[in-house]
N, C-alpha and C positions, 0 to 999 in steps of 0.2 A: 743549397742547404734547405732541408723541407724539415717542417712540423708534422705531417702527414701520412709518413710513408710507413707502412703497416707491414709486417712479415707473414710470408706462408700465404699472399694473395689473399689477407682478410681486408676487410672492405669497414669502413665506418661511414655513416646516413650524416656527414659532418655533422657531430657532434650532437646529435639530439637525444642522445639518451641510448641510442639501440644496442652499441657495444661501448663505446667510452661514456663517462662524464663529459659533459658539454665543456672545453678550455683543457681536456686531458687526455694525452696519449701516451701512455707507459711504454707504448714499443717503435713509439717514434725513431729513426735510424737517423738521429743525427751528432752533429760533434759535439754540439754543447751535452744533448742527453749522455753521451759517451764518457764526455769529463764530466758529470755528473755522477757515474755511475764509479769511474776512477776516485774521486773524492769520497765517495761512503767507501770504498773499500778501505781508502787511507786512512778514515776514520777509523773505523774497524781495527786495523793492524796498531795503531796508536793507542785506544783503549786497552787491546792485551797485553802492549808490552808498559804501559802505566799501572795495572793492573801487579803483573810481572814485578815493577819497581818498587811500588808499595811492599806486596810481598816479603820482596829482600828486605828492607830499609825495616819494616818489623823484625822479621829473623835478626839482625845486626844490633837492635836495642835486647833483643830478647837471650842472646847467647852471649856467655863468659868464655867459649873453646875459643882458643887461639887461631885452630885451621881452619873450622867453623868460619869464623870471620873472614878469614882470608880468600874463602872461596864464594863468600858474599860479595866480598867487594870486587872479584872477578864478575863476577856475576851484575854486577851492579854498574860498572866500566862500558861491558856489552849490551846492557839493556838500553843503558845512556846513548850511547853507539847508535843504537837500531830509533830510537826515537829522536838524535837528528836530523838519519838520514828520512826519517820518515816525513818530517818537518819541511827540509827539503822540496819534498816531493809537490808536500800539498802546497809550500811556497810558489812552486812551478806550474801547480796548477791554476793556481790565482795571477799566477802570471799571462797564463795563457789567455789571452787576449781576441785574437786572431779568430776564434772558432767564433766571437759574438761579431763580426764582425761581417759587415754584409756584402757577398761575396763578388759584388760587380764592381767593390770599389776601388779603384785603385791609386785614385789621385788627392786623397785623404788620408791626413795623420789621423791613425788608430786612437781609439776612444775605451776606456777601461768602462768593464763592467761588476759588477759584483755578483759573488755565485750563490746559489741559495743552500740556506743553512739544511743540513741532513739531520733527520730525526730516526726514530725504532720504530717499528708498529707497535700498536698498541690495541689488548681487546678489552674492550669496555662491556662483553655483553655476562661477564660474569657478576663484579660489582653493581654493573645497572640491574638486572635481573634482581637480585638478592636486594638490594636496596629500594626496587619496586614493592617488594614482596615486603620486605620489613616496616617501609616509612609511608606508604603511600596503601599496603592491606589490598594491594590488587597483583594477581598473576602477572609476575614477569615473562612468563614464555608466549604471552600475546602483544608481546612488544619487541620481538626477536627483527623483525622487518624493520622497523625504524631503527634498533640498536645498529644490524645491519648497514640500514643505508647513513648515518652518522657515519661508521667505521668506512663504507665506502671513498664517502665525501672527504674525511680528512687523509684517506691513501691515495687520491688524485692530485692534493691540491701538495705531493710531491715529486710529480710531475707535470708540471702546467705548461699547455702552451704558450708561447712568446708571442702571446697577443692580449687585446683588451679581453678578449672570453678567458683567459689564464689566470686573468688580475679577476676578474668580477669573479672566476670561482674559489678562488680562496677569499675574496669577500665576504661569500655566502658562509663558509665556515668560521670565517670572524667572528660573523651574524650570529652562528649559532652557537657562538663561545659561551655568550654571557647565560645565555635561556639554559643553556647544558648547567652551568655553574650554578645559576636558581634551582634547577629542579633538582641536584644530584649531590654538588658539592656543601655539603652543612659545615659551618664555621666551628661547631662541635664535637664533631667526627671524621675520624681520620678519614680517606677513600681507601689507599692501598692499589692508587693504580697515580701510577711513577712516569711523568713526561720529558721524555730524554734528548734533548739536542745539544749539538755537538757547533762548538764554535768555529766560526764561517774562516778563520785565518790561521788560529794552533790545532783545531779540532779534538781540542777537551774536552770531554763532556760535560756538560751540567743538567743536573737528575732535579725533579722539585715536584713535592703532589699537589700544589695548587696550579690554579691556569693561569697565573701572570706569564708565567714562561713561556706557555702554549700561545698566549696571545698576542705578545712581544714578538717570536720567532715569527708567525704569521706575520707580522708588520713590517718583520725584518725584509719577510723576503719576495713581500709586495712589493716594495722598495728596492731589492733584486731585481725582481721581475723587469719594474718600469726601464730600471738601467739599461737592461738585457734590450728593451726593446728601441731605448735610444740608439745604442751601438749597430743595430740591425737597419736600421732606416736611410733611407737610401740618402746620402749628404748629396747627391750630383743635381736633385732637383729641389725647388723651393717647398713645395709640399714635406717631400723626406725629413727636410732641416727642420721645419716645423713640429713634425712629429718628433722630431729629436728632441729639441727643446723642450715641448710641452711633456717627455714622458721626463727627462734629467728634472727638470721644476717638481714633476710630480713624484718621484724618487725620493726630490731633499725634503716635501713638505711633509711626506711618511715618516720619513727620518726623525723630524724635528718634530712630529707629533710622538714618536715613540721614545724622544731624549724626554720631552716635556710627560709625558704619562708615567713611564715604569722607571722610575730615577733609582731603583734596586736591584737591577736588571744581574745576577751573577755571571753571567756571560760575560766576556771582555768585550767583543764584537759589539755587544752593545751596552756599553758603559759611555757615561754622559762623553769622556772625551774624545772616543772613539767614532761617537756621532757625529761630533760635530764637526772632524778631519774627514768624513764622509760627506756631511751637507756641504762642505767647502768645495769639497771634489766636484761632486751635483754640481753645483751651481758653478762650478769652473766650467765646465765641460758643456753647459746648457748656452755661455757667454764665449764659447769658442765656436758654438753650432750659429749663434747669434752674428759672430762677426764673419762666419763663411755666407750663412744668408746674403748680410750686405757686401760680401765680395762675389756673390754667385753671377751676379750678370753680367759685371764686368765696371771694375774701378776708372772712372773719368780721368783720363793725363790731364788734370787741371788742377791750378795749384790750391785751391781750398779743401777739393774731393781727397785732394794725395793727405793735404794735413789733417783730414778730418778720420780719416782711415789710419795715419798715425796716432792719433788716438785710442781709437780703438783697438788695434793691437797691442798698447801700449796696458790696457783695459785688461786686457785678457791673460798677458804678461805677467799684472802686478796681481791675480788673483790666484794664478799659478804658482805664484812666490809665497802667497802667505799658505797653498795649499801644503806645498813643499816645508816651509817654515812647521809647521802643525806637523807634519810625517815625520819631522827628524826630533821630536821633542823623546824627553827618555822613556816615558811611557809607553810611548805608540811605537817608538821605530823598532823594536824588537816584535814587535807583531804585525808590523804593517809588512810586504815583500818589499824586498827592495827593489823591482822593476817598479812598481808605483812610484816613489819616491825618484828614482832615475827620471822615469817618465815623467813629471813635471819638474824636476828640474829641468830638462831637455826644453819641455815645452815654453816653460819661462826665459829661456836665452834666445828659445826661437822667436817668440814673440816679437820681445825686446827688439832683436836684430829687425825684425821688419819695419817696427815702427822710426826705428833710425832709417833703415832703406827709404823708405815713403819718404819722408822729411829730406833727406837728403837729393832725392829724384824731385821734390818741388820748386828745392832750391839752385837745383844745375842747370835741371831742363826747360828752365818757366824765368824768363827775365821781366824785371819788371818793364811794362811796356805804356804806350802812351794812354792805349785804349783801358787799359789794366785800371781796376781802383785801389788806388792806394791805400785808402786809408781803411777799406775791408782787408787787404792782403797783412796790413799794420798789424789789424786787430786779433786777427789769424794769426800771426803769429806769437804775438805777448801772449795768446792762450794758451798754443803750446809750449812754450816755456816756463819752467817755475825760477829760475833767473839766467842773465844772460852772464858770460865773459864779461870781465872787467872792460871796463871802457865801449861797449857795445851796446846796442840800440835797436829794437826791432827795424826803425827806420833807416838805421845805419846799415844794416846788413841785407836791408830790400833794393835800397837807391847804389848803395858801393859794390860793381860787379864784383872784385877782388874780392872784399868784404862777404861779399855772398857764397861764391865761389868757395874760399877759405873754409867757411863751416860747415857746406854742403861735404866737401871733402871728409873735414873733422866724423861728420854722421856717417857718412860710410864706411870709414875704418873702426867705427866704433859697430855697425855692423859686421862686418868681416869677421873682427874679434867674438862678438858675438854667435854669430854663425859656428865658427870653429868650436868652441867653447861647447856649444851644444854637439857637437859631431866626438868632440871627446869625452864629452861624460858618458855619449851614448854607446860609446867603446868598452867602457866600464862593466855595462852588466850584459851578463851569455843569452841573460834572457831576451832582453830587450835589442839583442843582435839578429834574434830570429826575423824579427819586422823589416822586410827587405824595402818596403814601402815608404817604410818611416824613414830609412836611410837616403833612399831615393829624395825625400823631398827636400832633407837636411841638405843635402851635396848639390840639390838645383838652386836651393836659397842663396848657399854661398858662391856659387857660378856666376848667379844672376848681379851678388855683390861686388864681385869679383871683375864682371862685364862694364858693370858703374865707376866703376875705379878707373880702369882702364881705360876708360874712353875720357876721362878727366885726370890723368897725371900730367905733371910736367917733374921740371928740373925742383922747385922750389920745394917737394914734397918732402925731400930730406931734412930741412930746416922749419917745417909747418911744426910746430907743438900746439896748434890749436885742439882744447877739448871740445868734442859736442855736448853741450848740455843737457841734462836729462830730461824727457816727456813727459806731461800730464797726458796722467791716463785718463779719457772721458767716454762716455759712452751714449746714444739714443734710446739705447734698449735695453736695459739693465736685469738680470736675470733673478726671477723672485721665487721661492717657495711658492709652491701651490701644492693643497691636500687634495686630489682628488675625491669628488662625489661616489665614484665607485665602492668605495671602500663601506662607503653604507649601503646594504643591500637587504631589503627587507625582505625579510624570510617567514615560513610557517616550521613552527615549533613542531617536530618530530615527534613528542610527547605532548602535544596539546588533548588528546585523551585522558592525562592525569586532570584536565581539570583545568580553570585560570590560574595562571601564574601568580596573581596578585595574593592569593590563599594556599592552593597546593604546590606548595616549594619545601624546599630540606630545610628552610630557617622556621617554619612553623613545622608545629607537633599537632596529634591527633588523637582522638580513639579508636580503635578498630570500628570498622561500621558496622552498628547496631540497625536491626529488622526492629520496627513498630508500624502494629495493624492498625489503621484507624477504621471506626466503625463510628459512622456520621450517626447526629441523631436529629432528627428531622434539618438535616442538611446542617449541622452543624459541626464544626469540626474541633474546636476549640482552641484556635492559636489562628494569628494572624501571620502574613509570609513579607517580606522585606528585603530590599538590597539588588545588587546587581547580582546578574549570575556569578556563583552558583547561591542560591536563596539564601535565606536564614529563618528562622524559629523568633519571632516576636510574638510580646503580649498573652503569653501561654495561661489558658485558664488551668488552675492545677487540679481543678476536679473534673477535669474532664478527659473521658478514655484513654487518648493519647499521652497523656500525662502519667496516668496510672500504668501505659505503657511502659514511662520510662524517657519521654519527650521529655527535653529543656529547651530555655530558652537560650537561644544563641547558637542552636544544633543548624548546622548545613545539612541542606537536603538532599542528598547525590543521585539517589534511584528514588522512580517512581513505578512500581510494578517492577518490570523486566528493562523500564526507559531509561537510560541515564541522564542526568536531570545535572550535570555539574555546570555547561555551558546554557542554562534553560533562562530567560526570565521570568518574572515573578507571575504573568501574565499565561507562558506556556506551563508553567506547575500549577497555577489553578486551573487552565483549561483541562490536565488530565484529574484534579481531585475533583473537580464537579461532576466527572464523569462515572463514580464511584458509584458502584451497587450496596445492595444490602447487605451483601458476604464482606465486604470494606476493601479494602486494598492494602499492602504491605510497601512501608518506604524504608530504604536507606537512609540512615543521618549518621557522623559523624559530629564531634566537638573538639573542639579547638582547645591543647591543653598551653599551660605557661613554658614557654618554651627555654625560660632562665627562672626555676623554682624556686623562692627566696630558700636560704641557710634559716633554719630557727638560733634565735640567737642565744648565745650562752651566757651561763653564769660558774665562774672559777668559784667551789669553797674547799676547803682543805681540811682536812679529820687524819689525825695523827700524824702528823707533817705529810699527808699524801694527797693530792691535788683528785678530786671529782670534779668533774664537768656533767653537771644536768640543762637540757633543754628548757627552756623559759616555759614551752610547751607544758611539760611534762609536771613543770614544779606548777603551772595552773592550775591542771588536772585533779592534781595533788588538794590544792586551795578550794577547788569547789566539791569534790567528796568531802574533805573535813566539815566544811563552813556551808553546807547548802543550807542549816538550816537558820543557823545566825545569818546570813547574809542577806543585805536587802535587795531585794526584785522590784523595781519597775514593773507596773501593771500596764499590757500592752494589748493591743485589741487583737483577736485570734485571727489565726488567717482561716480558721475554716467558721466565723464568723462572717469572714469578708465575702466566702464562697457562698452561705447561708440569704446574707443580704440583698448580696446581687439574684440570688432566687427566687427572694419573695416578689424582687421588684419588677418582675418578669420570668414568661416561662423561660425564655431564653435571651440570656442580654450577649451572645455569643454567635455571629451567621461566619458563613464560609470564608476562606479565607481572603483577606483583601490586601493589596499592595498601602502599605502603611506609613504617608512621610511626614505626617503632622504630629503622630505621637497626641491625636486627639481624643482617642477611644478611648471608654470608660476605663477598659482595662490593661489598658498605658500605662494609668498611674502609679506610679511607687509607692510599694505599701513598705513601712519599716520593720516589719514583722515577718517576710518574706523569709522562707527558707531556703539556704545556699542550695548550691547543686550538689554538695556531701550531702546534704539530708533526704537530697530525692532517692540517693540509691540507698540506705539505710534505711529510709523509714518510709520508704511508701507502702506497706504492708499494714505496717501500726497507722499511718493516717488515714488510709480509704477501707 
């Protein structure tokens, strides 16, 4: 089974870009791409006939004919019909197991993966465009290439290769979730572009216009991915198991980052409890890779190695139970498949049965002997035991052959039983019949129990009612969450052209960009520049050209001539205005409007029993045309005295622009008499 394999003898430069995305190949010929391709169609067929059902179920509230109804609820019978068998299908294919599974193995129990969530395409370059143009006052069709390669990026990352370059590229589009959200999505404005994914087990759809859902599903199916790539890894060598491990660890730590983040998640798939019957699975499955590790080189016939190894299956057992326990709860079991749920049930009996087998192969085949220490074998045992049979003794049952004999017995029938146990449930489900492997191992477990038995019966076996008592489960290597690194990947902003983010985003507002010539005068320009890129307008002398322009303070400076100045520092925007001739130079500026306008507040009075609502504003208005001239003024000192003063006291108390972080300059200071920036556009006419 290849990631690789390309149709019609086209050729990929592995992955660098020449024809794929680096971690993406859409016409990959393989099984999983195949049941990939079978699950969006099931999707697909599931939405028309939901669709379909809604339809009827309104007509049926909507019509009083008697036939009318009658041939709804036919109708409604067969739509029902067609979406369980549909249900079915996509059950079976979450079943399928086998195609993740890596194909040299043969002498390993099957390992479940998860399949990744199916989404629509989606074009963004309409709304981006038109929103460039509306919010931002620049040409959207010179940003056709990046909208492009965004729409790119997110149609690879649904098909990724089943490797780390798969995971790190839908990383990169993670990456580019939130930057895309800053610049496009406004918390005030709708978008009108609908992100549609379909749940990974009923394959319902859920539609939403924000990107929590985008970015949930992403996480979802990083944590897909990892899975996919556990089950693929080769279990026959310690390396393989390794990568097993660490990809199931980094599956569950996704998971449990994406239950702890989006706790509104409408998907069922990923709903807090469906998480965490997942992280359970991960970390089952990463503790069963853990305890093949330490069975890979081969288990010591020695009696500590054997008890220590009954532990750890016993480990593995008891994790599979409570995984099982979580599948059959009322919530989940109707959407989890039932081969999952088989599946560790299965796996939990098998367990079990080994860790009886071990214990009992310690206790047949290992006599206590002279060279033997006792009081270690003692110890060994009270730990596997959470208590013993009445009247029994860990030392009772190590020194008394009989005594030993007797419960070594007792653990093997309780194996046998065990064994079968699991061979019958696995008879149960059609799907979990297809794993000829998994049967294989089942029927050698119990062979092997089987073998144990027999080579220790006698006559007394009919009259033994000895129980074996049950195992602590313990473990050396306990399987933990881990968030992969990967998943942060630092990226460059496809629109970093609009500008820094920390300014030009959809949560701030602006003014169209306004052209002001300045026309120095013996190098002076009359405003001081401030800030990190993109600059800003301090200190502005307002009788000065610029001003009379139509310059404010607090105006960002975007162009300089033909230069765009948004990424510039304060240091590269003076180096081009010092460079100004005597014809001046034309810049760009924008201002920053209030992006939440207060409401003027009202006042209710009522005139003939009928309610007016006037603005505070307005009833002012009103108060200072009446009362201008009864009313008393404050005498305040002119601001075009303040311009006068600083005249006399020099030709020029204003030089070229300087980067300004002391707020020492004369004309820093706050005058109270200052006119808003309403009155620059209204009255600069009447002031200069």
């Amino acid at each position: 089974m290849t990631d690789t394999l390309l149709p019609n003898g086209i050729k990929d430069s592995g992955g660098d870009g020449s024809y794929f995305k680096k971690g993406c190949n859409p016409f990959a010929a393989t099984g999983r791409s195949k049941l990939q391709n079978r699950r969006a169609t099931v999707n697909q067929q599931i939405i028309k006939q939901m669709r379909m059902r809604a339809g009827a179920e309104n007509l049926l509230k909507a019509t009083s004919n008697n036939k009318v109804k009658e041939m709804v609820l036919l109708e409604l019978s067969y739509v029902n019909s067609n979406l369980q068998l549909l249900m079915g299908q996509l059950e079976g294919l979450n079943s399928s197991v086998e195609v993740y599974q890596n194909t040299q193995e043969t002498a390993n129990i099957p390992l479940i993966a998860l399949g990744l969530k199916e989404t629509k395409d989606i074009d963004f370059s309409t709304f981006f465009k038109d929103f460039i143009l509306e919010h931002y006052s620049e040409d959207g069709k010179c940003f056709e290439d990046e909208i492009a390669e965004l729409m790119d990026l997110r149609q690879a990352c649904r098909t990724p290769s089943r490797d780390e370059a798969g995971v790190e590229l839908m990383a990169k589009y993670s990456s580019h979730l939130p930057l895309m959200e800053s610049r496009f999505f406004s918390p005030s404005r709708p978008t009108g572009i609908f992100f549609t994914w379909y749940d990974s087990f009923t394959g319902v759809p859920v539609c939403q216009q924000n990107l929590s859902l985008e970015k949930a599903s992403i996480l979802f199916n990083m944590a897909a991915l990892y899975s996919q790539i556990g089950t693929r890894s080769d279990r026959q060598t310690i390396a393989g198991l390794e990568e097993a491990i660490s990809s199931f660890q980094k599956a569950a730590g996704i998971l449990n980052h994406l239950k702890e983040t989006f706790t509104h998640t409408p998907s069922y798939d990923m709903s807090p409890a469906m998480l965490s019957m997942l992280i359970r699975m991960m970390l089952a499955q990463a503790q069963e890779c853990l305890f093949e590790k330490t069975a890979l080189p081969g288990i010591r016939n020695h009696f500590n190695s054997l008890m220590k190894m009954a532990q750890e299956a016993a480990k593995v057992s008891e994790i599979y139970d409570q995984v099982h326990q979580s599948m059959i709860q009322t919530p989940i079991k109707d959407n989890v498949p039932f081969f999952w749920s088989t599946m560790s049930q299965v796996k939990t009996n098998h367990y079990r049965s080994m860790a009886h087998y071990f214990v009992a192969s310690a206790l047949l085949d290992h006599q206590l002997g002279l060279s033997d220490d006792e009081d270690q074998q003692e110890k060994t045992l009270s730990q596997v035991y959470d208590r013993l049979p009445e009247g029994h003794s860990p030392l009772d049952i190590l020194k008394k052959k009989d005594e030993r004999k007797r419960v070594g017995k007792a653990h093997i029938r309780r194996a046998i039983l065990g064994h079968e146990e699991a061979l019958r449930v696995y008879s149960l489900c059609h799907h979990l019949n297809k794993l000829q492997v998994l049967q294989d191992i089942l029927r050698a477990s119990l062979q092997r129990s089987l073998n144990k038995s027999g080579e220790n019966e006698d006559d007394e076996d009919f009259s033994d009612y000895t129980e074996a008592p049950d195992i602590i489960s313990k473990t050396e290597h306990r399987a933990e969450m881990e968030f992969p690194a990967t998943t942060k990947v630092k990226v460059t902003d496809f629109f970093q052209r609009l500008g820094p983010l920390s300014v030009f985003s959809a949560k701030q507002r602006w003014t169209a960009p306004r052209t002001i010539q300045l026309h120095p005068e013996d190098r002076d320009l009359g405003f001081t520049l401030k800030g990190e890129s993109p600059v800003h307008v301090v200190s502005l002398d307002p009788l000065c050209p610029a001003a009379a322009e139509g310059l404010k303070e607090g105006d960002y400076i975007v162009a300089v001539g033909d230069t765009d100045s948004k990424w510039m520092a304060v240091s590269d925007v003076m180096r081009l205005l010092k460079d100004v001739n005597e014809e001046g130079v034309a810049i760009q500026v924008v201002s920053v409007m209030d992006s939440n306008p207060q409401m003027p507040t009202k006042s209710a009075t009522f005139c003939g029993n009928l309610p007016k609502t006037y603005s505070m504003i307005c009833l002012a208005y009103d108060d200072d045309d009446k009362n201008s001239k009864s009313r008393k003024v404050t005498k305040k000192s002119s601001f075009l005295n303040f311009g006068l003063k600083n005249r006399l006291k020099s030709a020029s108390t204003l030089s070229l622009p300087t980067a300004d972080h002391s707020g020492t300059l004369p004309w820093n200071k706050p005058c109270p008499t200052f006119p808003s920036s309403s009155s620059y556009n209204h009255n600069d006419s009447a002031l200069y």
